[in-house]
N, C-alpha and C positions, 0 to 999 in steps of 0.2 A: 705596641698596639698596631692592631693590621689595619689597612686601610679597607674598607667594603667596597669592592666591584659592581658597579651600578648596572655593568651590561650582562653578566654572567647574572645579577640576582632577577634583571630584567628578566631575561631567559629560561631562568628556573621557573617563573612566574607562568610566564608563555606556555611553555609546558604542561607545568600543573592546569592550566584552562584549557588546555586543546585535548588533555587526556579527560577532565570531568565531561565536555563537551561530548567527545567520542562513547564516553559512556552513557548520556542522558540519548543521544542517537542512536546508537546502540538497543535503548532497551526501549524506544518510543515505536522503532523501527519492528523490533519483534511484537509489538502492542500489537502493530495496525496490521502486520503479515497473522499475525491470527486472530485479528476479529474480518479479515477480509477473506479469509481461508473457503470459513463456509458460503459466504457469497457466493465467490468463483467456485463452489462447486453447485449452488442448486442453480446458476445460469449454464455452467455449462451442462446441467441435467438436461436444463428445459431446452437447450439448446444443439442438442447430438441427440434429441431422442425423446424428445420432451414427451407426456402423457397424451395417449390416444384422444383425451376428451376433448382437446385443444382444435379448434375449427383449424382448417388448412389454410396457408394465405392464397389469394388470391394471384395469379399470373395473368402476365399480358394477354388480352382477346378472348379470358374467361367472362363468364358470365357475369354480373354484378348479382350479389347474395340478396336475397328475399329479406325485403324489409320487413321489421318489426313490427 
């Protein structure tokens, strides 16, 4: 009868959770890089080139814009 090695099964242990761990981060990771995908591209639309309709901001010693 063998004796069972408490740190060797410790370790298999270890293992086995650091590997399911790497894989729930893994695929939570791919989650969030493609629901944040399209964000980061209609910011960077509106932001390299955004739509002509969009007033211009304002600069230092410009005028202040015509209230409502």
């Amino acid at each position: 009868m063998a004796v069972a090695d408490p740190v060797a099964e410790l370790l298999a242990q270890l293992q086995s959770t650091v590997d399911g761990l790497v894989k729930v981060l893994t695929g939570a990771l791919g989650t969030v890089t493609g629901l944040l995908s399209p964000v980061v591209g209609v910011v960077t639309g509106l932001l390299g080139g955004g739509p002509s309709g969009l007033p211009a901001l304002p600069t230092a010693g410009s005028p202040a814009p015509p209230s409502r």
